[in-house]
C-alpha positions in Angstrom: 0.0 0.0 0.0 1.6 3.4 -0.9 1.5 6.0 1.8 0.9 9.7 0.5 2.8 12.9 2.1 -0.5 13.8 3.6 -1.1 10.6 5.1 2.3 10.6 6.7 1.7 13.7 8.1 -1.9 13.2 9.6 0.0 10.4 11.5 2.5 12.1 13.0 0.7 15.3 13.7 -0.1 16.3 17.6 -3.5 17.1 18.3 -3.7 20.6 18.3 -1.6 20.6 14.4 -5.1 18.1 13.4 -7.5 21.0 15.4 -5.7 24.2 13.5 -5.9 22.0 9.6 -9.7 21.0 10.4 -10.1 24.4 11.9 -8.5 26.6 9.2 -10.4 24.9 6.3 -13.9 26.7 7.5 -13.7 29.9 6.6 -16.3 31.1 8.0 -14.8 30.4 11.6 -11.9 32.0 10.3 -13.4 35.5 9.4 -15.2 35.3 12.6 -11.7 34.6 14.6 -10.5 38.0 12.7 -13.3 39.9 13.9 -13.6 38.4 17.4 -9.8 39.8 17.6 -10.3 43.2 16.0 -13.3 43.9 18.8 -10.9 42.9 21.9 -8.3 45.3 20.0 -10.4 47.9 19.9 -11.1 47.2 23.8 -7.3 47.1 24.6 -6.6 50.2 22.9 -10.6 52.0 23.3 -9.0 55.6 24.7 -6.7 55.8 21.6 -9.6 55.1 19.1 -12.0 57.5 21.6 -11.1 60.9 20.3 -13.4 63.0 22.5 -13.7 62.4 26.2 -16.9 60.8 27.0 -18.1 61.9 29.7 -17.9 65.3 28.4 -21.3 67.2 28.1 -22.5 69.8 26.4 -26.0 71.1 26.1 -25.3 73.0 23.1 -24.4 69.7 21.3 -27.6 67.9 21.7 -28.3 65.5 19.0 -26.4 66.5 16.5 -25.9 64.3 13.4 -23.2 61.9 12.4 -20.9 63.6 10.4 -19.7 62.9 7.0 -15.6 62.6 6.6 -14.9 64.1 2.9 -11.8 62.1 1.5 -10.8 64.2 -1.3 -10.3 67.7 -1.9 -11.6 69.9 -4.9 -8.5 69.0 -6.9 -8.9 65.5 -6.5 -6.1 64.8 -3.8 -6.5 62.6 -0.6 -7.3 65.2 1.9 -9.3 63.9 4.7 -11.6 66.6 5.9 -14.7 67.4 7.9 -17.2 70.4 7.7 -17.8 72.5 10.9 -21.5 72.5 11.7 -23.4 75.5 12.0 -26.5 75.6 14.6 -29.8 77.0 12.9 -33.0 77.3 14.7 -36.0 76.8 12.6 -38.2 80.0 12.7 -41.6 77.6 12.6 -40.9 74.8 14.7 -38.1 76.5 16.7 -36.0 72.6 15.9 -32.2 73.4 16.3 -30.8 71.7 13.1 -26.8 71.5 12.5 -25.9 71.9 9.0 -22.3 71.5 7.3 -20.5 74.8 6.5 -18.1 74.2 3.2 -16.5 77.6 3.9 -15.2 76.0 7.4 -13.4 72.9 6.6 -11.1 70.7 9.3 -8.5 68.7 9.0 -8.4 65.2 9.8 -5.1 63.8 11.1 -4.0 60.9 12.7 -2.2 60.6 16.2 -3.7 63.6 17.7 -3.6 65.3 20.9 -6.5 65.0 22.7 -7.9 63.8 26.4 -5.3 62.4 28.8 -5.3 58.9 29.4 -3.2 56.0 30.6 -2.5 53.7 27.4 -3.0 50.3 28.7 -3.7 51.3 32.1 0.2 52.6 32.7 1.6 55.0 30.5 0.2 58.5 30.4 -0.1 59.7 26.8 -2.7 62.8 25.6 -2.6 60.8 21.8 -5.4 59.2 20.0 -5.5 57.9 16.1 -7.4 60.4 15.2 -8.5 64.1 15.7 -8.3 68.0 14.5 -5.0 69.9 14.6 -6.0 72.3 17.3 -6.7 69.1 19.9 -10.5 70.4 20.4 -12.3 67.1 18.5 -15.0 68.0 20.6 -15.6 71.1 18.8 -15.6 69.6 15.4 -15.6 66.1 15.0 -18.7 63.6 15.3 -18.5 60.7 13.2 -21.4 59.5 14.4 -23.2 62.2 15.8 -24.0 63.1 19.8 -26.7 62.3 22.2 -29.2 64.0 24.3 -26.4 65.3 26.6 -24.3 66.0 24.1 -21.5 63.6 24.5 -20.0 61.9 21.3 -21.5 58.4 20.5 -18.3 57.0 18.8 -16.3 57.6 21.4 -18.5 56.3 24.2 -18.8 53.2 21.9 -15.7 52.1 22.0 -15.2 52.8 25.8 -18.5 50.6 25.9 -16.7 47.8 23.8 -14.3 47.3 26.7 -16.7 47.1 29.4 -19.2 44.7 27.6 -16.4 42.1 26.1 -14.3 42.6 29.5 -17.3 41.7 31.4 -17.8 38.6 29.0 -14.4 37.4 29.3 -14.4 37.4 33.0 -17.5 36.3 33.5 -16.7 33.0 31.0 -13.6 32.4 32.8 -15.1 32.5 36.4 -17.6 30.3 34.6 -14.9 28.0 33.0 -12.7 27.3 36.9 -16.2 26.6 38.7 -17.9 24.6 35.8 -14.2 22.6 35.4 -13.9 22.5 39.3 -17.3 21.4 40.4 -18.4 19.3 37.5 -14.8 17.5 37.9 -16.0 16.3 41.6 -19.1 15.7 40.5 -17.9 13.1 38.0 -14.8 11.9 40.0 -16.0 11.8 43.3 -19.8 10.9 42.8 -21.6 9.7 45.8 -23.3 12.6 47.7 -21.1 14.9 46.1 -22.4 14.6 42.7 -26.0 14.3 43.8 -25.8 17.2 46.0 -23.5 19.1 42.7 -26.2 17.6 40.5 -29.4 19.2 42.8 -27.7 22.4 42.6 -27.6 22.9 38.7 -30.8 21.0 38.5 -32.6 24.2 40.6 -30.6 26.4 39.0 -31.5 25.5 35.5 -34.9 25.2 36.4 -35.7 28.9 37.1 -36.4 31.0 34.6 -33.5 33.1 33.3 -34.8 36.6 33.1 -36.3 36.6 36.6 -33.8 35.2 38.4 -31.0 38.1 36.5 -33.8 40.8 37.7 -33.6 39.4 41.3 -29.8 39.0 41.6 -29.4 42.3 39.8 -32.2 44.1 42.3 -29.9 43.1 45.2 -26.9 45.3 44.5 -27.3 48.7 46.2 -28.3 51.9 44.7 -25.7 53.3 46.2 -22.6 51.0 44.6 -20.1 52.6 42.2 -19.5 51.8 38.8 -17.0 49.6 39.4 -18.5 47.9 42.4 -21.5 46.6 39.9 -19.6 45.5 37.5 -17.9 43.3 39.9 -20.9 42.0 41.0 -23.1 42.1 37.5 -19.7 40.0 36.3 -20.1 37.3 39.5 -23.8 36.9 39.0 -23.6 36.2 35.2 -21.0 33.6 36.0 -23.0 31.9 39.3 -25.5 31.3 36.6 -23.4 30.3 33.5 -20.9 27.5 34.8 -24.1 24.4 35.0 -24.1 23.6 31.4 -20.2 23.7 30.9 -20.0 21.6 34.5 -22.6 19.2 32.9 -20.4 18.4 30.0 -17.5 17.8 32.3 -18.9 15.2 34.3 -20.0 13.3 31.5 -16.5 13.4 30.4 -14.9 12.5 33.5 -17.5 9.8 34.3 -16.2 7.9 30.9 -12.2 8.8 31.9 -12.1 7.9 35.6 -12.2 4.3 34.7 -9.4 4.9 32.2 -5.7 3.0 32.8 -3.7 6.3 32.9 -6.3 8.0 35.9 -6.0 4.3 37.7 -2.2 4.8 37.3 -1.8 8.1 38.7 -4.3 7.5 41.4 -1.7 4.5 42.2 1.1 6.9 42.1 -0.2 8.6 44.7 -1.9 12.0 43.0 -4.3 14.2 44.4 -7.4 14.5 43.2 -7.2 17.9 41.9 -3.7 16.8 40.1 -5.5 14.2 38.7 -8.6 16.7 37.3 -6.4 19.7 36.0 -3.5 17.2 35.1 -4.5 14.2 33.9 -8.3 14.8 33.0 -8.9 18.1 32.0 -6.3 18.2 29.1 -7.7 14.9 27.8 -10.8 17.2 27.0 -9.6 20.4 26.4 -10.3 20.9 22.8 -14.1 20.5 23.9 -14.1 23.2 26.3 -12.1 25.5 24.5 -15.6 25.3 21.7 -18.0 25.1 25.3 -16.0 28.9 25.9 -16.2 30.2 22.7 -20.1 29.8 22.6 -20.6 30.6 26.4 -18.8 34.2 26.1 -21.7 35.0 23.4 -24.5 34.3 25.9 -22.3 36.4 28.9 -22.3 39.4 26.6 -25.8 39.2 25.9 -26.3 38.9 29.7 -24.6 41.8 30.4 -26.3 44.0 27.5 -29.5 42.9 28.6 -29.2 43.6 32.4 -28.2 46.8 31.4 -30.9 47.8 28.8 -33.2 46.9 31.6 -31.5 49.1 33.9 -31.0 46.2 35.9 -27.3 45.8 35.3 -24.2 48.4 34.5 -25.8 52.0 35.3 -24.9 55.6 34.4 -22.1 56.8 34.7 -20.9 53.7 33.5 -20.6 53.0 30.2 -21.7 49.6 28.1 -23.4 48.6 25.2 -26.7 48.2 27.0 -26.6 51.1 28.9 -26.0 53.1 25.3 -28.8 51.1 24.0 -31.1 52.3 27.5 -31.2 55.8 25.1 -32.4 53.9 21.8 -35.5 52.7 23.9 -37.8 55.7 23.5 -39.7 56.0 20.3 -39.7 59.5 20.6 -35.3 59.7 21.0 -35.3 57.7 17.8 -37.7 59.6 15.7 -34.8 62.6 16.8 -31.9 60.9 16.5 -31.9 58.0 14.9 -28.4 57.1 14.6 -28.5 56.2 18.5 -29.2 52.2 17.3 -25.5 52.2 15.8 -24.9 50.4 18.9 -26.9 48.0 18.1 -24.5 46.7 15.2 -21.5 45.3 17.0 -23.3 43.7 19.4 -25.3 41.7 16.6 -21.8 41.6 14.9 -19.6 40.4 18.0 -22.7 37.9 18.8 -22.5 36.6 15.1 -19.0 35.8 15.2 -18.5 34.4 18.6 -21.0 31.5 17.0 -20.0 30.9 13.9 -16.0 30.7 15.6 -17.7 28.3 18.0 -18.9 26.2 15.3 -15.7 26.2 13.8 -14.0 24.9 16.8 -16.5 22.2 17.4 -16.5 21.0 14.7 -12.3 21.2 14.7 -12.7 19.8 18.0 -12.8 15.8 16.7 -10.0 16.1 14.1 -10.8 12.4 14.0 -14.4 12.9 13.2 
Protein backbone atom coordinates (compact mmCIF):
# COMPACT_ATOMS: atom_id res chain seq x y z
CA UNK A 1 0.00 0.00 0.00
CA UNK A 2 1.58 3.38 -0.92
CA UNK A 3 1.46 6.02 1.77
CA UNK A 4 0.91 9.69 0.46
CA UNK A 5 2.80 12.88 2.13
CA UNK A 6 -0.54 13.75 3.55
CA UNK A 7 -1.06 10.58 5.07
CA UNK A 8 2.29 10.56 6.71
CA UNK A 9 1.70 13.66 8.09
CA UNK A 10 -1.86 13.23 9.57
CA UNK A 11 -0.04 10.42 11.45
CA UNK A 12 2.45 12.10 13.00
CA UNK A 13 0.68 15.30 13.70
CA UNK A 14 -0.07 16.28 17.57
CA UNK A 15 -3.55 17.11 18.26
CA UNK A 16 -3.69 20.64 18.34
CA UNK A 17 -1.55 20.60 14.42
CA UNK A 18 -5.09 18.09 13.39
CA UNK A 19 -7.50 21.05 15.42
CA UNK A 20 -5.65 24.15 13.46
CA UNK A 21 -5.86 22.04 9.59
CA UNK A 22 -9.65 21.00 10.45
CA UNK A 23 -10.11 24.42 11.91
CA UNK A 24 -8.55 26.62 9.16
CA UNK A 25 -10.41 24.93 6.33
CA UNK A 26 -13.87 26.71 7.55
CA UNK A 27 -13.70 29.92 6.58
CA UNK A 28 -16.31 31.12 8.00
CA UNK A 29 -14.77 30.41 11.57
CA UNK A 30 -11.85 31.99 10.27
CA UNK A 31 -13.38 35.52 9.40
CA UNK A 32 -15.20 35.33 12.59
CA UNK A 33 -11.67 34.60 14.56
CA UNK A 34 -10.47 37.97 12.74
CA UNK A 35 -13.30 39.92 13.85
CA UNK A 36 -13.58 38.43 17.41
CA UNK A 37 -9.81 39.77 17.63
CA UNK A 38 -10.34 43.23 16.01
CA UNK A 39 -13.30 43.92 18.76
CA UNK A 40 -10.91 42.92 21.90
CA UNK A 41 -8.26 45.30 19.96
CA UNK A 42 -10.36 47.87 19.94
CA UNK A 43 -11.10 47.17 23.76
CA UNK A 44 -7.33 47.12 24.58
CA UNK A 45 -6.61 50.19 22.93
CA UNK A 46 -10.55 52.04 23.31
CA UNK A 47 -8.99 55.60 24.71
CA UNK A 48 -6.66 55.82 21.59
CA UNK A 49 -9.57 55.13 19.11
CA UNK A 50 -11.96 57.50 21.60
CA UNK A 51 -11.09 60.85 20.30
CA UNK A 52 -13.42 63.02 22.47
CA UNK A 53 -13.68 62.39 26.22
CA UNK A 54 -16.94 60.76 27.01
CA UNK A 55 -18.10 61.95 29.70
CA UNK A 56 -17.94 65.27 28.40
CA UNK A 57 -21.29 67.19 28.10
CA UNK A 58 -22.45 69.83 26.41
CA UNK A 59 -25.99 71.07 26.07
CA UNK A 60 -25.32 72.99 23.09
CA UNK A 61 -24.40 69.69 21.28
CA UNK A 62 -27.56 67.86 21.69
CA UNK A 63 -28.27 65.46 19.01
CA UNK A 64 -26.42 66.46 16.47
CA UNK A 65 -25.86 64.27 13.41
CA UNK A 66 -23.25 61.88 12.42
CA UNK A 67 -20.94 63.62 10.43
CA UNK A 68 -19.74 62.86 6.95
CA UNK A 69 -15.61 62.58 6.63
CA UNK A 70 -14.90 64.10 2.85
CA UNK A 71 -11.77 62.09 1.53
CA UNK A 72 -10.80 64.23 -1.31
CA UNK A 73 -10.31 67.70 -1.88
CA UNK A 74 -11.58 69.87 -4.91
CA UNK A 75 -8.52 69.05 -6.92
CA UNK A 76 -8.91 65.51 -6.47
CA UNK A 77 -6.09 64.75 -3.77
CA UNK A 78 -6.46 62.61 -0.64
CA UNK A 79 -7.32 65.19 1.85
CA UNK A 80 -9.35 63.87 4.67
CA UNK A 81 -11.64 66.58 5.92
CA UNK A 82 -14.66 67.37 7.87
CA UNK A 83 -17.17 70.38 7.67
CA UNK A 84 -17.79 72.51 10.89
CA UNK A 85 -21.54 72.54 11.75
CA UNK A 86 -23.44 75.47 12.03
CA UNK A 87 -26.53 75.61 14.61
CA UNK A 88 -29.82 76.95 12.91
CA UNK A 89 -32.98 77.33 14.67
CA UNK A 90 -36.03 76.83 12.55
CA UNK A 91 -38.23 80.02 12.75
CA UNK A 92 -41.63 77.62 12.57
CA UNK A 93 -40.90 74.81 14.66
CA UNK A 94 -38.06 76.48 16.69
CA UNK A 95 -36.01 72.63 15.86
CA UNK A 96 -32.20 73.42 16.29
CA UNK A 97 -30.84 71.69 13.09
CA UNK A 98 -26.84 71.49 12.51
CA UNK A 99 -25.94 71.95 8.98
CA UNK A 100 -22.27 71.53 7.32
CA UNK A 101 -20.50 74.78 6.54
CA UNK A 102 -18.08 74.23 3.24
CA UNK A 103 -16.55 77.63 3.91
CA UNK A 104 -15.21 75.99 7.44
CA UNK A 105 -13.35 72.86 6.64
CA UNK A 106 -11.11 70.74 9.29
CA UNK A 107 -8.47 68.67 8.97
CA UNK A 108 -8.43 65.19 9.84
CA UNK A 109 -5.05 63.81 11.06
CA UNK A 110 -3.97 60.90 12.74
CA UNK A 111 -2.23 60.57 16.22
CA UNK A 112 -3.70 63.55 17.74
CA UNK A 113 -3.63 65.34 20.92
CA UNK A 114 -6.49 64.99 22.73
CA UNK A 115 -7.91 63.82 26.39
CA UNK A 116 -5.31 62.43 28.81
CA UNK A 117 -5.31 58.93 29.38
CA UNK A 118 -3.21 56.02 30.64
CA UNK A 119 -2.52 53.71 27.42
CA UNK A 120 -2.99 50.26 28.69
CA UNK A 121 -3.70 51.28 32.09
CA UNK A 122 0.18 52.59 32.68
CA UNK A 123 1.63 55.00 30.49
CA UNK A 124 0.16 58.50 30.38
CA UNK A 125 -0.14 59.70 26.81
CA UNK A 126 -2.66 62.78 25.58
CA UNK A 127 -2.57 60.83 21.76
CA UNK A 128 -5.41 59.20 20.02
CA UNK A 129 -5.48 57.94 16.07
CA UNK A 130 -7.43 60.39 15.21
CA UNK A 131 -8.54 64.11 15.73
CA UNK A 132 -8.34 67.97 14.50
CA UNK A 133 -5.01 69.90 14.62
CA UNK A 134 -6.02 72.29 17.33
CA UNK A 135 -6.65 69.05 19.87
CA UNK A 136 -10.52 70.36 20.40
CA UNK A 137 -12.31 67.14 18.54
CA UNK A 138 -15.05 67.98 20.62
CA UNK A 139 -15.62 71.08 18.79
CA UNK A 140 -15.63 69.59 15.36
CA UNK A 141 -15.63 66.05 14.97
CA UNK A 142 -18.67 63.63 15.35
CA UNK A 143 -18.50 60.74 13.20
CA UNK A 144 -21.44 59.47 14.39
CA UNK A 145 -23.20 62.16 15.75
CA UNK A 146 -24.00 63.10 19.75
CA UNK A 147 -26.72 62.26 22.16
CA UNK A 148 -29.24 63.96 24.29
CA UNK A 149 -26.45 65.35 26.62
CA UNK A 150 -24.30 65.98 24.07
CA UNK A 151 -21.54 63.61 24.49
CA UNK A 152 -19.97 61.91 21.26
CA UNK A 153 -21.52 58.42 20.47
CA UNK A 154 -18.33 56.98 18.75
CA UNK A 155 -16.29 57.61 21.43
CA UNK A 156 -18.49 56.35 24.16
CA UNK A 157 -18.83 53.19 21.85
CA UNK A 158 -15.69 52.11 22.04
CA UNK A 159 -15.21 52.82 25.78
CA UNK A 160 -18.48 50.58 25.86
CA UNK A 161 -16.75 47.78 23.79
CA UNK A 162 -14.27 47.29 26.69
CA UNK A 163 -16.66 47.06 29.45
CA UNK A 164 -19.24 44.74 27.61
CA UNK A 165 -16.39 42.10 26.09
CA UNK A 166 -14.33 42.56 29.51
CA UNK A 167 -17.27 41.66 31.44
CA UNK A 168 -17.83 38.60 28.99
CA UNK A 169 -14.38 37.38 29.28
CA UNK A 170 -14.44 37.40 33.01
CA UNK A 171 -17.46 36.31 33.48
CA UNK A 172 -16.68 33.05 30.99
CA UNK A 173 -13.58 32.36 32.84
CA UNK A 174 -15.08 32.50 36.43
CA UNK A 175 -17.60 30.28 34.63
CA UNK A 176 -14.89 28.00 32.99
CA UNK A 177 -12.74 27.32 36.87
CA UNK A 178 -16.19 26.60 38.68
CA UNK A 179 -17.86 24.59 35.83
CA UNK A 180 -14.24 22.62 35.41
CA UNK A 181 -13.93 22.50 39.27
CA UNK A 182 -17.32 21.39 40.38
CA UNK A 183 -18.39 19.32 37.53
CA UNK A 184 -14.80 17.55 37.88
CA UNK A 185 -15.97 16.30 41.57
CA UNK A 186 -19.08 15.70 40.49
CA UNK A 187 -17.91 13.08 38.04
CA UNK A 188 -14.78 11.93 39.98
CA UNK A 189 -16.00 11.81 43.31
CA UNK A 190 -19.83 10.95 42.81
CA UNK A 191 -21.58 9.68 45.78
CA UNK A 192 -23.27 12.59 47.65
CA UNK A 193 -21.08 14.92 46.07
CA UNK A 194 -22.44 14.63 42.70
CA UNK A 195 -26.01 14.28 43.80
CA UNK A 196 -25.84 17.21 46.03
CA UNK A 197 -23.53 19.13 42.66
CA UNK A 198 -26.23 17.63 40.53
CA UNK A 199 -29.39 19.16 42.82
CA UNK A 200 -27.73 22.43 42.56
CA UNK A 201 -27.55 22.94 38.65
CA UNK A 202 -30.75 21.05 38.46
CA UNK A 203 -32.57 24.17 40.64
CA UNK A 204 -30.57 26.41 38.97
CA UNK A 205 -31.49 25.47 35.53
CA UNK A 206 -34.94 25.20 36.41
CA UNK A 207 -35.69 28.87 37.10
CA UNK A 208 -36.40 31.03 34.60
CA UNK A 209 -33.48 33.14 33.28
CA UNK A 210 -34.82 36.61 33.15
CA UNK A 211 -36.26 36.56 36.64
CA UNK A 212 -33.79 35.15 38.40
CA UNK A 213 -30.97 38.15 36.55
CA UNK A 214 -33.84 40.79 37.69
CA UNK A 215 -33.56 39.36 41.32
CA UNK A 216 -29.78 39.03 41.60
CA UNK A 217 -29.38 42.33 39.76
CA UNK A 218 -32.25 44.13 42.30
CA UNK A 219 -29.88 43.06 45.19
CA UNK A 220 -26.87 45.26 44.47
CA UNK A 221 -27.31 48.73 46.16
CA UNK A 222 -28.28 51.89 44.71
CA UNK A 223 -25.65 53.31 46.22
CA UNK A 224 -22.63 50.98 44.57
CA UNK A 225 -20.10 52.63 42.20
CA UNK A 226 -19.47 51.78 38.76
CA UNK A 227 -16.98 49.57 39.44
CA UNK A 228 -18.48 47.91 42.39
CA UNK A 229 -21.51 46.60 39.94
CA UNK A 230 -19.62 45.53 37.49
CA UNK A 231 -17.91 43.27 39.88
CA UNK A 232 -20.91 42.05 41.00
CA UNK A 233 -23.12 42.14 37.46
CA UNK A 234 -19.67 39.98 36.30
CA UNK A 235 -20.08 37.31 39.53
CA UNK A 236 -23.83 36.92 38.97
CA UNK A 237 -23.65 36.18 35.15
CA UNK A 238 -20.96 33.58 36.01
CA UNK A 239 -22.96 31.93 39.26
CA UNK A 240 -25.54 31.27 36.59
CA UNK A 241 -23.37 30.33 33.46
CA UNK A 242 -20.88 27.46 34.81
CA UNK A 243 -24.06 24.38 34.98
CA UNK A 244 -24.13 23.57 31.41
CA UNK A 245 -20.21 23.71 30.93
CA UNK A 246 -20.01 21.60 34.53
CA UNK A 247 -22.60 19.18 32.93
CA UNK A 248 -20.45 18.39 30.01
CA UNK A 249 -17.50 17.85 32.29
CA UNK A 250 -18.95 15.17 34.32
CA UNK A 251 -20.01 13.27 31.46
CA UNK A 252 -16.51 13.42 30.42
CA UNK A 253 -14.93 12.48 33.52
CA UNK A 254 -17.48 9.78 34.29
CA UNK A 255 -16.17 7.91 30.95
CA UNK A 256 -12.23 8.84 31.86
CA UNK A 257 -12.07 7.90 35.60
CA UNK A 258 -12.24 4.35 34.74
CA UNK A 259 -9.35 4.89 32.20
CA UNK A 260 -5.73 3.00 32.80
CA UNK A 261 -3.72 6.28 32.87
CA UNK A 262 -6.34 7.96 35.94
CA UNK A 263 -5.99 4.34 37.72
CA UNK A 264 -2.23 4.84 37.27
CA UNK A 265 -1.81 8.10 38.66
CA UNK A 266 -4.30 7.49 41.45
CA UNK A 267 -1.66 4.53 42.17
CA UNK A 268 1.09 6.91 42.12
CA UNK A 269 -0.20 8.62 44.65
CA UNK A 270 -1.91 12.02 42.96
CA UNK A 271 -4.35 14.23 44.38
CA UNK A 272 -7.44 14.52 43.16
CA UNK A 273 -7.17 17.91 41.87
CA UNK A 274 -3.71 16.76 40.10
CA UNK A 275 -5.52 14.15 38.71
CA UNK A 276 -8.56 16.73 37.29
CA UNK A 277 -6.41 19.69 35.98
CA UNK A 278 -3.53 17.18 35.05
CA UNK A 279 -4.46 14.18 33.89
CA UNK A 280 -8.32 14.81 33.02
CA UNK A 281 -8.94 18.14 32.00
CA UNK A 282 -6.30 18.18 29.13
CA UNK A 283 -7.71 14.87 27.80
CA UNK A 284 -10.79 17.16 26.99
CA UNK A 285 -9.61 20.37 26.41
CA UNK A 286 -10.33 20.91 22.81
CA UNK A 287 -14.09 20.49 23.89
CA UNK A 288 -14.06 23.21 26.28
CA UNK A 289 -12.13 25.55 24.49
CA UNK A 290 -15.61 25.27 21.73
CA UNK A 291 -18.05 25.14 25.28
CA UNK A 292 -15.96 28.85 25.89
CA UNK A 293 -16.22 30.16 22.74
CA UNK A 294 -20.14 29.79 22.56
CA UNK A 295 -20.64 30.58 26.45
CA UNK A 296 -18.80 34.18 26.11
CA UNK A 297 -21.75 35.01 23.41
CA UNK A 298 -24.51 34.30 25.87
CA UNK A 299 -22.34 36.44 28.94
CA UNK A 300 -22.31 39.43 26.61
CA UNK A 301 -25.85 39.18 25.90
CA UNK A 302 -26.31 38.85 29.67
CA UNK A 303 -24.55 41.83 30.37
CA UNK A 304 -26.30 44.03 27.50
CA UNK A 305 -29.52 42.95 28.59
CA UNK A 306 -29.19 43.58 32.36
CA UNK A 307 -28.19 46.83 31.44
CA UNK A 308 -30.92 47.75 28.80
CA UNK A 309 -33.20 46.89 31.62
CA UNK A 310 -31.50 49.15 33.87
CA UNK A 311 -31.00 46.19 35.93
CA UNK A 312 -27.26 45.85 35.26
CA UNK A 313 -24.21 48.43 34.53
CA UNK A 314 -25.77 52.00 35.35
CA UNK A 315 -24.94 55.61 34.40
CA UNK A 316 -22.11 56.77 34.66
CA UNK A 317 -20.90 53.65 33.53
CA UNK A 318 -20.56 52.96 30.17
CA UNK A 319 -21.68 49.58 28.08
CA UNK A 320 -23.43 48.59 25.17
CA UNK A 321 -26.67 48.23 26.97
CA UNK A 322 -26.56 51.07 28.88
CA UNK A 323 -25.95 53.07 25.31
CA UNK A 324 -28.82 51.15 23.99
CA UNK A 325 -31.12 52.27 27.47
CA UNK A 326 -31.17 55.81 25.10
CA UNK A 327 -32.41 53.85 21.76
CA UNK A 328 -35.50 52.67 23.91
CA UNK A 329 -37.75 55.66 23.55
CA UNK A 330 -39.66 55.98 20.28
CA UNK A 331 -39.69 59.49 20.57
CA UNK A 332 -35.34 59.73 21.03
CA UNK A 333 -35.30 57.71 17.80
CA UNK A 334 -37.71 59.61 15.70
CA UNK A 335 -34.79 62.65 16.85
CA UNK A 336 -31.88 60.89 16.51
CA UNK A 337 -31.93 57.97 14.90
CA UNK A 338 -28.40 57.07 14.65
CA UNK A 339 -28.52 56.21 18.54
CA UNK A 340 -29.20 52.17 17.27
CA UNK A 341 -25.55 52.19 15.78
CA UNK A 342 -24.93 50.43 18.87
CA UNK A 343 -26.92 48.01 18.13
CA UNK A 344 -24.47 46.73 15.23
CA UNK A 345 -21.47 45.29 17.03
CA UNK A 346 -23.34 43.66 19.39
CA UNK A 347 -25.29 41.67 16.65
CA UNK A 348 -21.79 41.59 14.87
CA UNK A 349 -19.59 40.37 17.99
CA UNK A 350 -22.67 37.94 18.84
CA UNK A 351 -22.53 36.57 15.05
CA UNK A 352 -18.96 35.85 15.24
CA UNK A 353 -18.48 34.38 18.65
CA UNK A 354 -20.96 31.48 17.05
CA UNK A 355 -19.96 30.94 13.88
CA UNK A 356 -16.02 30.74 15.58
CA UNK A 357 -17.75 28.32 17.99
CA UNK A 358 -18.92 26.21 15.30
CA UNK A 359 -15.71 26.17 13.83
CA UNK A 360 -14.00 24.89 16.84
CA UNK A 361 -16.53 22.20 17.42
CA UNK A 362 -16.54 21.00 14.74
CA UNK A 363 -12.31 21.15 14.73
CA UNK A 364 -12.68 19.79 18.05
CA UNK A 365 -12.79 15.80 16.73
CA UNK A 366 -9.97 16.10 14.07
CA UNK A 367 -10.81 12.38 13.96
CA UNK A 368 -14.41 12.86 13.19
Amino acid sequence: MIVTDAESRVAVATQRQLIWWRFRKHRLALVSAVIVVGFYVIAIFADTLAYTEPFDTQAARSYIPPQPIHWFDADGHFHPTVYALKGRRDPRTFKLAYLPDPAEPRDLILFARGYEYRLLGLIPTEIHLLGVPDGRPQDALFLLGTDQMGRDVFSRLVLATRTSLSIGLVGVTLSLVLGVLLGGLSGLYGGWTDTVIQRVIEILRSIPTIPLWMGLAAAVPASWSPQQVYFAITLIISLIGWTELARVVRGRFLSLREEDFITAAELAGASRMRIIFKHMVPSFLSHIIAAVSLALPAMIISETTLSFLGLGLRPPAISWGVLLQDAQNLQTLGLAPWLLVVALPVIVVILAFNFLGDGLRDAADPYG
